[in-house]
N, CA, C and O atoms as a Maestro MAE file, in Angstrom:
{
 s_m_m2io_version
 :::
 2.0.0
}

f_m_ct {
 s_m_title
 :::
 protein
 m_atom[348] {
  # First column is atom index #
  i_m_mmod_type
  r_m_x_coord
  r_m_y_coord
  r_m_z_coord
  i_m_residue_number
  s_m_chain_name
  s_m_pdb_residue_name
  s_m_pdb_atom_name
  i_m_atomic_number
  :::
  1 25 75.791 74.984 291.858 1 A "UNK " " N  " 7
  2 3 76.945 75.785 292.230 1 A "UNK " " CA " 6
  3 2 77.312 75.484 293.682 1 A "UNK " " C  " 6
  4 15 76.600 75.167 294.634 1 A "UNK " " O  " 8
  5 25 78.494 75.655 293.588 2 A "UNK " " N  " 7
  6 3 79.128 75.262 295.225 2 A "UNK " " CA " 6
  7 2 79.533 76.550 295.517 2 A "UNK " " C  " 6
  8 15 79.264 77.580 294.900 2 A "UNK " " O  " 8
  9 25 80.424 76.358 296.839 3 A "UNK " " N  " 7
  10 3 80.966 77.680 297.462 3 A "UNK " " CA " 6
  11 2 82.543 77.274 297.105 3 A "UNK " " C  " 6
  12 15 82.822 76.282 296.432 3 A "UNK " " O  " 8
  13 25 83.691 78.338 297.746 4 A "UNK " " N  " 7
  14 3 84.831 77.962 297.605 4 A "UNK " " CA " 6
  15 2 85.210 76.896 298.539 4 A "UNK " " C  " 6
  16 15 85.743 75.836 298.212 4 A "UNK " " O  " 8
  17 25 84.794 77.374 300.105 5 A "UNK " " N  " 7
  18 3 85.053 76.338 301.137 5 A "UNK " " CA " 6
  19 2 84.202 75.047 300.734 5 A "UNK " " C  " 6
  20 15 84.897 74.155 301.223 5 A "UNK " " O  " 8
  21 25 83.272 74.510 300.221 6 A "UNK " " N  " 7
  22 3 82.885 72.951 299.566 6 A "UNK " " CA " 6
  23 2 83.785 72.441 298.851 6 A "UNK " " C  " 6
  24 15 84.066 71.243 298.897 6 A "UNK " " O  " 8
  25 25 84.323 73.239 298.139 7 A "UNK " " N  " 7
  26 3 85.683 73.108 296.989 7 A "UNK " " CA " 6
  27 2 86.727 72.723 297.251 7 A "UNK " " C  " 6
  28 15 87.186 71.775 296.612 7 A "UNK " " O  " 8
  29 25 87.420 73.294 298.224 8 A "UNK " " N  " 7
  30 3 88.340 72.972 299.446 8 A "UNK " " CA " 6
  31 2 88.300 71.918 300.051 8 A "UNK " " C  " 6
  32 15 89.269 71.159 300.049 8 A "UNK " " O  " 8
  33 25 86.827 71.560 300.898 9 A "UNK " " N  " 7
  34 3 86.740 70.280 301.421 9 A "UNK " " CA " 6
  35 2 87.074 69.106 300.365 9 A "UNK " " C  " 6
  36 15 87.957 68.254 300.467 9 A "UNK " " O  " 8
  37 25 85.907 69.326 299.065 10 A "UNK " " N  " 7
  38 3 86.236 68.158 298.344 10 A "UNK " " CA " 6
  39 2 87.539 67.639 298.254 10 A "UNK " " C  " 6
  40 15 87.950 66.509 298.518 10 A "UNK " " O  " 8
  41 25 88.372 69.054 297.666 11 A "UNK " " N  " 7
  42 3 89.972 69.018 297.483 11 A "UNK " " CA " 6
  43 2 90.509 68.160 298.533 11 A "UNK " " C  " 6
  44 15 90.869 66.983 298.501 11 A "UNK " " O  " 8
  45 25 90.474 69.102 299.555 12 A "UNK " " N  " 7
  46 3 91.534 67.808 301.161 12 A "UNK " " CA " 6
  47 2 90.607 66.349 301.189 12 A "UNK " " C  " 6
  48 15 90.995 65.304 301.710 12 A "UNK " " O  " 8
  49 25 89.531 66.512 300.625 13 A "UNK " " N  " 7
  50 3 88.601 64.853 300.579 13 A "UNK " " CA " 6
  51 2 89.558 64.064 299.805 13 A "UNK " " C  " 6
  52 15 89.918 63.080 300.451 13 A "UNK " " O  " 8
  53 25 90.166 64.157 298.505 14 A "UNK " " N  " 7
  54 3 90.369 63.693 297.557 14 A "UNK " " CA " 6
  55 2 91.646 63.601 297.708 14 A "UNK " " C  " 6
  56 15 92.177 62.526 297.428 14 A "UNK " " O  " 8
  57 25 92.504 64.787 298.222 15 A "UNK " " N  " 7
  58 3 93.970 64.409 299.038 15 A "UNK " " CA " 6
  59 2 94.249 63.458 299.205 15 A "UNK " " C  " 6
  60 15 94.905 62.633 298.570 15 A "UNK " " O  " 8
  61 25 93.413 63.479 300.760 16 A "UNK " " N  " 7
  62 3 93.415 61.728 301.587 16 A "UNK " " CA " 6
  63 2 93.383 60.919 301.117 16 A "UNK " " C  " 6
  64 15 94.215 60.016 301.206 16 A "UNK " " O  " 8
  65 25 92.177 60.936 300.275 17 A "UNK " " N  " 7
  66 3 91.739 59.389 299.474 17 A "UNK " " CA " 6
  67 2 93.338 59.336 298.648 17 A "UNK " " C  " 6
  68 15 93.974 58.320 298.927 17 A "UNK " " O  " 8
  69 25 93.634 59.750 298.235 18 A "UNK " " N  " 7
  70 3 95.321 59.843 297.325 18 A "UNK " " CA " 6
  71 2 96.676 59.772 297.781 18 A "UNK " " C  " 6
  72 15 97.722 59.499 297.192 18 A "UNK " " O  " 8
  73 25 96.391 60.112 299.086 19 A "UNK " " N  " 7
  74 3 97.705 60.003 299.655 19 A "UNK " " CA " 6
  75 2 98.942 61.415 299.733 19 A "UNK " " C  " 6
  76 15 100.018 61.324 300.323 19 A "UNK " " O  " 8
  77 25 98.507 62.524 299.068 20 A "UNK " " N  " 7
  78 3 98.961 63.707 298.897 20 A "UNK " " CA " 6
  79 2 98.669 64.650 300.027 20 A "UNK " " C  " 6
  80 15 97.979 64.456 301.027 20 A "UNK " " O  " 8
  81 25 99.524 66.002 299.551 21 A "UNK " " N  " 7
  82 3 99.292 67.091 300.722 21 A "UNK " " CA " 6
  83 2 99.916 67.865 299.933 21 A "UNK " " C  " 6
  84 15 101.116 68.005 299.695 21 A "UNK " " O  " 8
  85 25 98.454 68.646 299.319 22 A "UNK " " N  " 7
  86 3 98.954 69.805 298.751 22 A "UNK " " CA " 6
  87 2 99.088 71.131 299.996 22 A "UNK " " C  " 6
  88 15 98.359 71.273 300.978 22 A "UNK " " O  " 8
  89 25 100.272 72.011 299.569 23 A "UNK " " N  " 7
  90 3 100.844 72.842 300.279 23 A "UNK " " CA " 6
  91 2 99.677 74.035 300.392 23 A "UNK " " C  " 6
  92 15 99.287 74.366 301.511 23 A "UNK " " O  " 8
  93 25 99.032 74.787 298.965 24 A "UNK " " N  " 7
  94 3 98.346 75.735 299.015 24 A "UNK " " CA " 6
  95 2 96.646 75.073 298.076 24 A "UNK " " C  " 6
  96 15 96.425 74.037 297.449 24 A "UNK " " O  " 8
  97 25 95.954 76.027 298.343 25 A "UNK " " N  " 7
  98 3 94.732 75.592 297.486 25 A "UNK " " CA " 6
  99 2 94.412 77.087 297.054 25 A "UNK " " C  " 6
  100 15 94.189 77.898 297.953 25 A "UNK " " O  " 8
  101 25 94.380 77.462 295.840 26 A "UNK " " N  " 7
  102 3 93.386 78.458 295.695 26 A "UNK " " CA " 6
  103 2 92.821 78.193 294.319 26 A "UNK " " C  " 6
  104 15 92.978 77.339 293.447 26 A "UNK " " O  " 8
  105 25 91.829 79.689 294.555 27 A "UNK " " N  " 7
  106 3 91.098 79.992 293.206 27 A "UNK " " CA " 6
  107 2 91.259 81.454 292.460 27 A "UNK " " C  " 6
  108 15 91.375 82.571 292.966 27 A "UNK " " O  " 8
  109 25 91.224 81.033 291.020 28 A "UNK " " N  " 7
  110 3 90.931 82.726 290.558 28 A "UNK " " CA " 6
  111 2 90.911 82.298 289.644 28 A "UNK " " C  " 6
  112 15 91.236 81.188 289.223 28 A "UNK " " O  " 8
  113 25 90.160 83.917 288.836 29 A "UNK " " N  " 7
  114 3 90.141 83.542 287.273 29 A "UNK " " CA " 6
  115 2 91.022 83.073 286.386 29 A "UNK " " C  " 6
  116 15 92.178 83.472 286.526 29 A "UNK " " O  " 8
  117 25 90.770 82.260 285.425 30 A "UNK " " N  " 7
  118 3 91.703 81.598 284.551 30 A "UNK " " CA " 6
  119 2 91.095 81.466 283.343 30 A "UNK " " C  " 6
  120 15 90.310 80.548 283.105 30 A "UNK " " O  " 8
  121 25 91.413 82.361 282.512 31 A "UNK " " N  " 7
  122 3 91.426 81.954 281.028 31 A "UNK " " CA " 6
  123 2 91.391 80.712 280.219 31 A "UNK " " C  " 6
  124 15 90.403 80.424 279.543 31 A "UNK " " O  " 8
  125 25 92.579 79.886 280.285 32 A "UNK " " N  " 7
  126 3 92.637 79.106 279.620 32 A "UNK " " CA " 6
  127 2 92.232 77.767 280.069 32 A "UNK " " C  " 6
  128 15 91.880 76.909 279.260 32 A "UNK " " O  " 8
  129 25 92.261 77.614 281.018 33 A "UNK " " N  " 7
  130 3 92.148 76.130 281.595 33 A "UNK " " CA " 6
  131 2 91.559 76.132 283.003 33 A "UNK " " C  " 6
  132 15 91.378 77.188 283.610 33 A "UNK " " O  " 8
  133 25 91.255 74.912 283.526 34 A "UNK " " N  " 7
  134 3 90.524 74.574 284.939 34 A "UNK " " CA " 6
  135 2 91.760 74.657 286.118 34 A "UNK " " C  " 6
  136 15 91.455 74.903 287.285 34 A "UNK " " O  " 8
  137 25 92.725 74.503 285.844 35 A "UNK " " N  " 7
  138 3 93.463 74.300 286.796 35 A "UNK " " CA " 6
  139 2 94.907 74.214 286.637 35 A "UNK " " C  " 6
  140 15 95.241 73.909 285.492 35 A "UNK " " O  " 8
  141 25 95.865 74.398 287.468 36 A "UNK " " N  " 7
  142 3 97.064 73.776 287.430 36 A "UNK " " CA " 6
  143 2 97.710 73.368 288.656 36 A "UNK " " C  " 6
  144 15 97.184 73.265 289.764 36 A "UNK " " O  " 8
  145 25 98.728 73.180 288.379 37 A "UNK " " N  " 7
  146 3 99.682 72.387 289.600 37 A "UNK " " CA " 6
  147 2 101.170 72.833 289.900 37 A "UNK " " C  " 6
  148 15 101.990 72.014 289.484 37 A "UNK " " O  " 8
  149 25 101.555 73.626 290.349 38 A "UNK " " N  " 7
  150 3 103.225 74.067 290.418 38 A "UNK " " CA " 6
  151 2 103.687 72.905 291.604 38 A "UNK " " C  " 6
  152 15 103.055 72.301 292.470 38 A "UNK " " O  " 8
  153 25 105.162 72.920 291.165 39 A "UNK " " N  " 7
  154 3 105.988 71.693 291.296 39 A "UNK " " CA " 6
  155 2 106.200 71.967 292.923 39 A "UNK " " C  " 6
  156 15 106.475 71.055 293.702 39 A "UNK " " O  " 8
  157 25 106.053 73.189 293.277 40 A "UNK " " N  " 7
  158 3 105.393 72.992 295.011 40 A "UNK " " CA " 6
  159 2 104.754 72.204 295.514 40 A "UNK " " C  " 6
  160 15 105.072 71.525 296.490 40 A "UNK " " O  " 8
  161 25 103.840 72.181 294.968 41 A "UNK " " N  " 7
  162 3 102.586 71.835 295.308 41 A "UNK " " CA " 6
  163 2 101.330 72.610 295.904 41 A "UNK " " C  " 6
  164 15 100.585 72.327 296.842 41 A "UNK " " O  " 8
  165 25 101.361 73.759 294.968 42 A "UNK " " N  " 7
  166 3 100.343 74.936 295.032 42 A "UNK " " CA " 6
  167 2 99.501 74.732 294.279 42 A "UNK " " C  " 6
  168 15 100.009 74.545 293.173 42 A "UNK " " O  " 8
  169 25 98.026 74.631 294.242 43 A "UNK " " N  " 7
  170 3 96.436 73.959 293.056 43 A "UNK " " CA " 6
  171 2 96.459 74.934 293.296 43 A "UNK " " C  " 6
  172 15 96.613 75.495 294.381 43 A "UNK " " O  " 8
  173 25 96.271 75.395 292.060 44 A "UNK " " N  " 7
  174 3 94.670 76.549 291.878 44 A "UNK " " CA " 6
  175 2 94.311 76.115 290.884 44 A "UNK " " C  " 6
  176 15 94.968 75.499 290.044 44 A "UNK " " O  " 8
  177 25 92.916 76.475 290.881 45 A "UNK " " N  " 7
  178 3 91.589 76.076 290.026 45 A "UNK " " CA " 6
  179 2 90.341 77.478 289.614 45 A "UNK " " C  " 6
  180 15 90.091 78.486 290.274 45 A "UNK " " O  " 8
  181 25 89.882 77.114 288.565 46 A "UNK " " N  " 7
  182 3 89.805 78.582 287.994 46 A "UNK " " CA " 6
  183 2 88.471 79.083 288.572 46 A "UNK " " C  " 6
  184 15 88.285 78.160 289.364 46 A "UNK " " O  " 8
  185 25 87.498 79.829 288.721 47 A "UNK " " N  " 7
  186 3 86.273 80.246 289.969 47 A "UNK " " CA " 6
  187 2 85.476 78.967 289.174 47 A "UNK " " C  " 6
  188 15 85.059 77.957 289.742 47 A "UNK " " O  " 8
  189 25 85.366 79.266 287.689 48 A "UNK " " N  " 7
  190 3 84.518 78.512 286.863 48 A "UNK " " CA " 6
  191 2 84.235 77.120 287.091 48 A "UNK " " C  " 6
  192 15 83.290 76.569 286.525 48 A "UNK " " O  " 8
  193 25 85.255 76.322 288.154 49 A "UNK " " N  " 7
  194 3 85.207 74.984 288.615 49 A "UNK " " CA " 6
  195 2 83.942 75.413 289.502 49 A "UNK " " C  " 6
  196 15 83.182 74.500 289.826 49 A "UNK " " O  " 8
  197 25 83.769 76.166 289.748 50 A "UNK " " N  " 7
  198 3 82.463 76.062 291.084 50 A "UNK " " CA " 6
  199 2 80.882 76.073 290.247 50 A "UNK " " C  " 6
  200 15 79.978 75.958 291.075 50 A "UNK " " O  " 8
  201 25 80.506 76.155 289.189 51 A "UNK " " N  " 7
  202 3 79.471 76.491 288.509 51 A "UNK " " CA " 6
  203 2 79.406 75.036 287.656 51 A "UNK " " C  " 6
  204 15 78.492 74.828 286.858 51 A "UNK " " O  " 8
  205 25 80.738 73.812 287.974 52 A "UNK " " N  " 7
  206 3 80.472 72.705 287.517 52 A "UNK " " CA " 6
  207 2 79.794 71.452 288.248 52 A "UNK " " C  " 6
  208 15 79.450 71.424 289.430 52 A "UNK " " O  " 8
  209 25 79.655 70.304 287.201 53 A "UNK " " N  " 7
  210 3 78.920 69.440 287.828 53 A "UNK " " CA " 6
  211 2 80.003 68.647 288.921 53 A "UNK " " C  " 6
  212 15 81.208 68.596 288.674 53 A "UNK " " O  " 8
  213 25 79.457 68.095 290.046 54 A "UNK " " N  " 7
  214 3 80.105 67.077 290.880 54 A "UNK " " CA " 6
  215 2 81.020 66.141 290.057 54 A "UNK " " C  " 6
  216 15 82.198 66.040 290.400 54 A "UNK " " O  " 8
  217 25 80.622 65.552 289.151 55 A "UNK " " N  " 7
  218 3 81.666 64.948 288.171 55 A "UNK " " CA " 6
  219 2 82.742 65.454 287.198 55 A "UNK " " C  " 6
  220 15 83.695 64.817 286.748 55 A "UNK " " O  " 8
  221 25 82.319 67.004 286.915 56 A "UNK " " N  " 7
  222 3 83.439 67.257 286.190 56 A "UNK " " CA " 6
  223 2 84.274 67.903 287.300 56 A "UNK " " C  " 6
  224 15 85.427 68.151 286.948 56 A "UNK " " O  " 8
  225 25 83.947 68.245 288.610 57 A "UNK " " N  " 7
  226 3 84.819 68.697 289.667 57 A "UNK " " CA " 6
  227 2 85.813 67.736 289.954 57 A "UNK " " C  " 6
  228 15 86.955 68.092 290.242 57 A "UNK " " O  " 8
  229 25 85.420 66.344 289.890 58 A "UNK " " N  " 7
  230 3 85.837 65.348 290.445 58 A "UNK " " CA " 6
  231 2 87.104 64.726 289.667 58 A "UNK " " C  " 6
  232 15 88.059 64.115 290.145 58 A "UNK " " O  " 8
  233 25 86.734 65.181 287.844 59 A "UNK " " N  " 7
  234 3 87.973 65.106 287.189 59 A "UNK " " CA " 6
  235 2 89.151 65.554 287.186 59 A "UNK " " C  " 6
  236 15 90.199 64.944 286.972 59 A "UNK " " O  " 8
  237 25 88.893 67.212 287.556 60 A "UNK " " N  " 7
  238 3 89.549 67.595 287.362 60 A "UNK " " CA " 6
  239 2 90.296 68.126 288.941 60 A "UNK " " C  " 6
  240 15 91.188 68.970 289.026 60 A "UNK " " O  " 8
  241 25 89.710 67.439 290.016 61 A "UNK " " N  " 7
  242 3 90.406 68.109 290.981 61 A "UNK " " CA " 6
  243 2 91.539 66.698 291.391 61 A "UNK " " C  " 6
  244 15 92.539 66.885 292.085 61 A "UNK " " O  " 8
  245 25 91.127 65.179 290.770 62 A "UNK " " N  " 7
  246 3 91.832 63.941 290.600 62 A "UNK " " CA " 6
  247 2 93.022 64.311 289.740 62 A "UNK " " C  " 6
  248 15 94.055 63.681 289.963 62 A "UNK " " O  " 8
  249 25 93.043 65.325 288.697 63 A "UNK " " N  " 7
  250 3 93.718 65.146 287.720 63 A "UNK " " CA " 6
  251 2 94.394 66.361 287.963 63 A "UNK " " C  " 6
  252 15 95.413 66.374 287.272 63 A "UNK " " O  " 8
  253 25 94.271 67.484 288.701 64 A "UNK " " N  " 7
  254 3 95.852 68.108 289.765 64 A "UNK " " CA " 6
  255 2 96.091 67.625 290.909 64 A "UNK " " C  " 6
  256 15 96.988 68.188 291.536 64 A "UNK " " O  " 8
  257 25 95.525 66.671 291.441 65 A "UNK " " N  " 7
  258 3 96.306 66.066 292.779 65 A "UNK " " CA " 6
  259 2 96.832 64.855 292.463 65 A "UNK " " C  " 6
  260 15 97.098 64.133 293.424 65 A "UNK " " O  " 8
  261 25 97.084 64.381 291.224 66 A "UNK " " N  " 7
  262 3 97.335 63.203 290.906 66 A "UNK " " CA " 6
  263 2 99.180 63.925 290.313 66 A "UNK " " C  " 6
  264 15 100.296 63.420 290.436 66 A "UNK " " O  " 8
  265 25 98.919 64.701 289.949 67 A "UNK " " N  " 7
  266 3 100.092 65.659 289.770 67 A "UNK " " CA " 6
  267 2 101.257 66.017 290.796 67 A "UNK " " C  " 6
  268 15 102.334 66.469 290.410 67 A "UNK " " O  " 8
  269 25 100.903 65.737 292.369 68 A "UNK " " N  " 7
  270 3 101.483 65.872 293.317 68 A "UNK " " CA " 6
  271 2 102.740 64.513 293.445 68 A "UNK " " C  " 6
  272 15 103.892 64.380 293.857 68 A "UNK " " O  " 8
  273 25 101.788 63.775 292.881 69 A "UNK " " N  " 7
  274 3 102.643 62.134 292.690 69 A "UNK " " CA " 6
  275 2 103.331 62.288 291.403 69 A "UNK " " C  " 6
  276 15 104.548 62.143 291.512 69 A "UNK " " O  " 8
  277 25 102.998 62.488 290.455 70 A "UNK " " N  " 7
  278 3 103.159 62.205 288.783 70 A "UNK " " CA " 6
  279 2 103.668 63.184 288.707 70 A "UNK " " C  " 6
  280 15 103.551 63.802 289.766 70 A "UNK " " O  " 8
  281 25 104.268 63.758 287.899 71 A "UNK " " N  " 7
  282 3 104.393 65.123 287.443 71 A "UNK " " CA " 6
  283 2 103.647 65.229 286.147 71 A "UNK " " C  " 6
  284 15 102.856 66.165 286.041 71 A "UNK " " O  " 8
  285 25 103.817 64.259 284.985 72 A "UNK " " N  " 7
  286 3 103.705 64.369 283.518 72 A "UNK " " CA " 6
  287 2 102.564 63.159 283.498 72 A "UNK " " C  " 6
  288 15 102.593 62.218 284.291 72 A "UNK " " O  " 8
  289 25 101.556 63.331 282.469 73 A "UNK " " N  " 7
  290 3 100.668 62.497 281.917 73 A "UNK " " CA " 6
  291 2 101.077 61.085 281.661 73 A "UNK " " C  " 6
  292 15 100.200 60.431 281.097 73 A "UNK " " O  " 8
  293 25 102.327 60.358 281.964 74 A "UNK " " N  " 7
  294 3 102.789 59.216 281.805 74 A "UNK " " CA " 6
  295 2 101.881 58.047 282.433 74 A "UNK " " C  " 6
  296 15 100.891 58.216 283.145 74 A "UNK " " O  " 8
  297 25 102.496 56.688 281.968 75 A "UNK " " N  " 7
  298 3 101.291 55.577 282.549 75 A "UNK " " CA " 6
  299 2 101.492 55.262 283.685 75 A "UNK " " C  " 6
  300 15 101.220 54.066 283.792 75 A "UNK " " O  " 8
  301 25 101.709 55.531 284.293 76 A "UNK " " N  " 7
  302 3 100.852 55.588 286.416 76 A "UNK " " CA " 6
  303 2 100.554 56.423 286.345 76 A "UNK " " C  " 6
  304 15 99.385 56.245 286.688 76 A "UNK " " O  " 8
  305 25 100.665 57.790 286.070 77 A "UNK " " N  " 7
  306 3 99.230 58.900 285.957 77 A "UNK " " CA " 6
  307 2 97.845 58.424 285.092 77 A "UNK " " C  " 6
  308 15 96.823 58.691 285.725 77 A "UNK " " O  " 8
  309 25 97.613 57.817 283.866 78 A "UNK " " N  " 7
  310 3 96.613 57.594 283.495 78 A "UNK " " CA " 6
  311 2 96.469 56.518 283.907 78 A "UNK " " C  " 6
  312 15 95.455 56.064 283.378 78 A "UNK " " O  " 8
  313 25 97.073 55.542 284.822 79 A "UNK " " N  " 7
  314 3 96.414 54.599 285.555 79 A "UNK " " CA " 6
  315 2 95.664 54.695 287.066 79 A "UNK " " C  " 6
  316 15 94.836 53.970 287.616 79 A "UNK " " O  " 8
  317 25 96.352 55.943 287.476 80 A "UNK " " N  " 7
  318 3 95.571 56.180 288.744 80 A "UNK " " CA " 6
  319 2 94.438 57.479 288.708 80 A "UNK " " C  " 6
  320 15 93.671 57.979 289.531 80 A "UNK " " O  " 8
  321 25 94.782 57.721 287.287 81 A "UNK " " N  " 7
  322 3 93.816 59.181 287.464 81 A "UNK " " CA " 6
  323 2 92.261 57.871 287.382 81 A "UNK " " C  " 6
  324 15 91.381 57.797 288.240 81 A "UNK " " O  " 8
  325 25 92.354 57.047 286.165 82 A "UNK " " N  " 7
  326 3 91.268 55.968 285.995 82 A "UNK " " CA " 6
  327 2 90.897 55.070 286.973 82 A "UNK " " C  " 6
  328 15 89.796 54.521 286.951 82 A "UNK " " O  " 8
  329 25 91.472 54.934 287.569 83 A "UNK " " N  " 7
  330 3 91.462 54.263 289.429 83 A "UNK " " CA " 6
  331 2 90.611 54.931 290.001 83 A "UNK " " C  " 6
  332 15 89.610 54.484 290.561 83 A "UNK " " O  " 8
  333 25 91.056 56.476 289.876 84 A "UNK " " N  " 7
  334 3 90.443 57.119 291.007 84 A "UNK " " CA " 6
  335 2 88.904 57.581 290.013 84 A "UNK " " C  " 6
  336 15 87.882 58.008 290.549 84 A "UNK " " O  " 8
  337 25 89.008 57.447 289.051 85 A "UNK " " N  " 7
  338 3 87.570 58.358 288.180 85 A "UNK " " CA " 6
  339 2 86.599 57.052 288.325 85 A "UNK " " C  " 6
  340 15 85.511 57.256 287.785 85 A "UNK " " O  " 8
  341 25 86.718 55.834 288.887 86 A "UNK " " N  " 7
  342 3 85.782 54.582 288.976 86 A "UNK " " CA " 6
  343 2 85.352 54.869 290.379 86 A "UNK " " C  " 6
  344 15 84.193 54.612 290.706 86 A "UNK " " O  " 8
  345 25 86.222 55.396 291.256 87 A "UNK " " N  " 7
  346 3 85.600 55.219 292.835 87 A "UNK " " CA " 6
  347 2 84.430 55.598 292.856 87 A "UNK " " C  " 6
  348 15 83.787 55.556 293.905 87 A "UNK " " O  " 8
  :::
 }
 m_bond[347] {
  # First column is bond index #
  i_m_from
  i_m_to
  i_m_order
  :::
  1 1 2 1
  2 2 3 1
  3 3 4 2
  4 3 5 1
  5 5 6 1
  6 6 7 1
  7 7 8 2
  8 7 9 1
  9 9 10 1
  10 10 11 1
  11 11 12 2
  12 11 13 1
  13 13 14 1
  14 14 15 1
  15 15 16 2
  16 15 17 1
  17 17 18 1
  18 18 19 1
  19 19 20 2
  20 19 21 1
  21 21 22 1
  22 22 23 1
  23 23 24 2
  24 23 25 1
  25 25 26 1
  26 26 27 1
  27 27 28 2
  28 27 29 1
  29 29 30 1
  30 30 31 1
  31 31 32 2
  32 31 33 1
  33 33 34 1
  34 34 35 1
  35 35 36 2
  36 35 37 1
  37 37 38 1
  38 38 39 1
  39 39 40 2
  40 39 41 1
  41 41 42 1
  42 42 43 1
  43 43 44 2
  44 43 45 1
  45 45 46 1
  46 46 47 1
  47 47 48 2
  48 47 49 1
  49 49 50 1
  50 50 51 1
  51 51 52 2
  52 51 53 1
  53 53 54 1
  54 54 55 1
  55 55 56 2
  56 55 57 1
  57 57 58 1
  58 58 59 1
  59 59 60 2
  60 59 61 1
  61 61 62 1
  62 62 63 1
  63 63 64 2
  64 63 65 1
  65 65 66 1
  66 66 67 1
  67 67 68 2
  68 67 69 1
  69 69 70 1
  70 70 71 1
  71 71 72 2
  72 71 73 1
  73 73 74 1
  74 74 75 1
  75 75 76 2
  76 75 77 1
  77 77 78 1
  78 78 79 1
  79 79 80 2
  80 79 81 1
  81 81 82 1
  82 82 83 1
  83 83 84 2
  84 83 85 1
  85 85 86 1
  86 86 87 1
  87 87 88 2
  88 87 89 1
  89 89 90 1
  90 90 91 1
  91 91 92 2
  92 91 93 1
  93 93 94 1
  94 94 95 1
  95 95 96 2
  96 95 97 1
  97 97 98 1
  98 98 99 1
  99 99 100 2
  100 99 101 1
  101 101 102 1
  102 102 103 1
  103 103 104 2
  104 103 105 1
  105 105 106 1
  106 106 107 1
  107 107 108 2
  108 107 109 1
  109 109 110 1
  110 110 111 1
  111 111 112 2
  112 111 113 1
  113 113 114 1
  114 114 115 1
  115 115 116 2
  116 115 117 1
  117 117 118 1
  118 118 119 1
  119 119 120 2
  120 119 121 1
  121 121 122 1
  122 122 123 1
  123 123 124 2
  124 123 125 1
  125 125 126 1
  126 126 127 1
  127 127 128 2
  128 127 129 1
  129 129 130 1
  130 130 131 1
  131 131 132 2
  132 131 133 1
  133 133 134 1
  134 134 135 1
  135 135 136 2
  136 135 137 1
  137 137 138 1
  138 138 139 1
  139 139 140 2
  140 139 141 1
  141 141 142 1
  142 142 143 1
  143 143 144 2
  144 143 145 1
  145 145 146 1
  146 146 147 1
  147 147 148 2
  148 147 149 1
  149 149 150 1
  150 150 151 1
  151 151 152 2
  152 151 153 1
  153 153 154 1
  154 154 155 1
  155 155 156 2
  156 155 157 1
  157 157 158 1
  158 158 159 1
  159 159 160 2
  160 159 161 1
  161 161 162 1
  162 162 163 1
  163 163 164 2
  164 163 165 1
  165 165 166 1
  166 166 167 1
  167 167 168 2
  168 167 169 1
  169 169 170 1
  170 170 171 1
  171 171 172 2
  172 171 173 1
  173 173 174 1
  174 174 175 1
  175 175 176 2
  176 175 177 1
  177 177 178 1
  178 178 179 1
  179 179 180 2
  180 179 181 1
  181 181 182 1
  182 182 183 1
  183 183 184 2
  184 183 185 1
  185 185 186 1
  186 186 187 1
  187 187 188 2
  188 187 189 1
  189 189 190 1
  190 190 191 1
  191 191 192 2
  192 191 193 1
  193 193 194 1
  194 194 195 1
  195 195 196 2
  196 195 197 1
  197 197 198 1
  198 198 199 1
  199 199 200 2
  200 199 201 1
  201 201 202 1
  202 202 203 1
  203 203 204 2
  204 203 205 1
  205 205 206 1
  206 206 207 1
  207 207 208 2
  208 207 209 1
  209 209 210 1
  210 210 211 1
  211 211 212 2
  212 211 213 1
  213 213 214 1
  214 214 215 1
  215 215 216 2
  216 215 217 1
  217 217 218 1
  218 218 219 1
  219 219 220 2
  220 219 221 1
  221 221 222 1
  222 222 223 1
  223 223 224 2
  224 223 225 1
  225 225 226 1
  226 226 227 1
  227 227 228 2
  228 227 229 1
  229 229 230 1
  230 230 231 1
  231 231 232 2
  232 231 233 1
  233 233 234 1
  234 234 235 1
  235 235 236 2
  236 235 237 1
  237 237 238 1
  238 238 239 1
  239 239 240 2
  240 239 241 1
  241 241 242 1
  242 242 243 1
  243 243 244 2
  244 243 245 1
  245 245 246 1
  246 246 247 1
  247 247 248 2
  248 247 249 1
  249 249 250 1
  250 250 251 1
  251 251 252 2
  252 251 253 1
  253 253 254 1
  254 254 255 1
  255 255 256 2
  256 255 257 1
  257 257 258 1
  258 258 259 1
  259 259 260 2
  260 259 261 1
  261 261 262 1
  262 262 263 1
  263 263 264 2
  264 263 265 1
  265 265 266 1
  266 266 267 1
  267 267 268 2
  268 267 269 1
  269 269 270 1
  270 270 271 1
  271 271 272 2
  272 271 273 1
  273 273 274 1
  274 274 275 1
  275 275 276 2
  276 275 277 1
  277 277 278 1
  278 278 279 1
  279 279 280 2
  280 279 281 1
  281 281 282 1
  282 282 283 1
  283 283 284 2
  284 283 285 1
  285 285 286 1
  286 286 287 1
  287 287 288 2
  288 287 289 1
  289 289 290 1
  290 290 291 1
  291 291 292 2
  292 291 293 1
  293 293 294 1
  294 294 295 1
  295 295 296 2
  296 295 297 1
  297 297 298 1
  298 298 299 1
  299 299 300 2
  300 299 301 1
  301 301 302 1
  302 302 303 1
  303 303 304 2
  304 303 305 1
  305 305 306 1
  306 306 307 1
  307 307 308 2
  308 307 309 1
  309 309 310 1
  310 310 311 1
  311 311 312 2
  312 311 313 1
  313 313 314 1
  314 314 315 1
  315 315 316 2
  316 315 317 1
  317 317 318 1
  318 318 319 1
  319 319 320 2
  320 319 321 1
  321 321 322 1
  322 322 323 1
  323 323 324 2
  324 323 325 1
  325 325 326 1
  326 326 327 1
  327 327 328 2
  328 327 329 1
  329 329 330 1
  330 330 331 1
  331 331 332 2
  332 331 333 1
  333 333 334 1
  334 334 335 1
  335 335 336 2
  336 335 337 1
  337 337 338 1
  338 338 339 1
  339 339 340 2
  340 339 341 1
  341 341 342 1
  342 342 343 1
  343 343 344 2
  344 343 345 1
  345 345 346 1
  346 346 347 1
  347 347 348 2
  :::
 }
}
């Protein structure tokens, strides 16, 4: 388990490495899913990301900041989300 501020860091870690700047970062509970992305550029991610492994953090925090660029699952999103899931 991590904290929120490790979460955060990773997040602005993974920014950089991407080239993005998300506007807000948060967390809270979420039902249905790990995360999302509003067309702001506001992440939140659900607490339950913190009780995961380094790798599934890593998916899924690639795969809303990859959203900042992309909007939709199209092919330069699944080419850079796979770019970035090899680093």
């Amino acid at each position: 388990m991590i904290t929120r501020e490790e979460l955060i860091h990773e997040v602005q870690g993974w920014a950089k490495e991407i080239g993005v700047h998300p506007k807000e970062i948060h967390l809270r509970k979420m039902k249905r899913k790990w995360a999302s992305c509003s067309s702001k550029g506001r992440l939140t991610f659900a607490l339950d990301i913190l009780q995961q492994s380094k790798t599934t953090r890593k998916e899924i925090i690639l795969h809303e900041l990859l959203h900042l660029k992309y909007p939709n699952h199209g092919r330069m999103f699944r080419v850079m989300l796979k770019h970035f899931l090899e680093i």
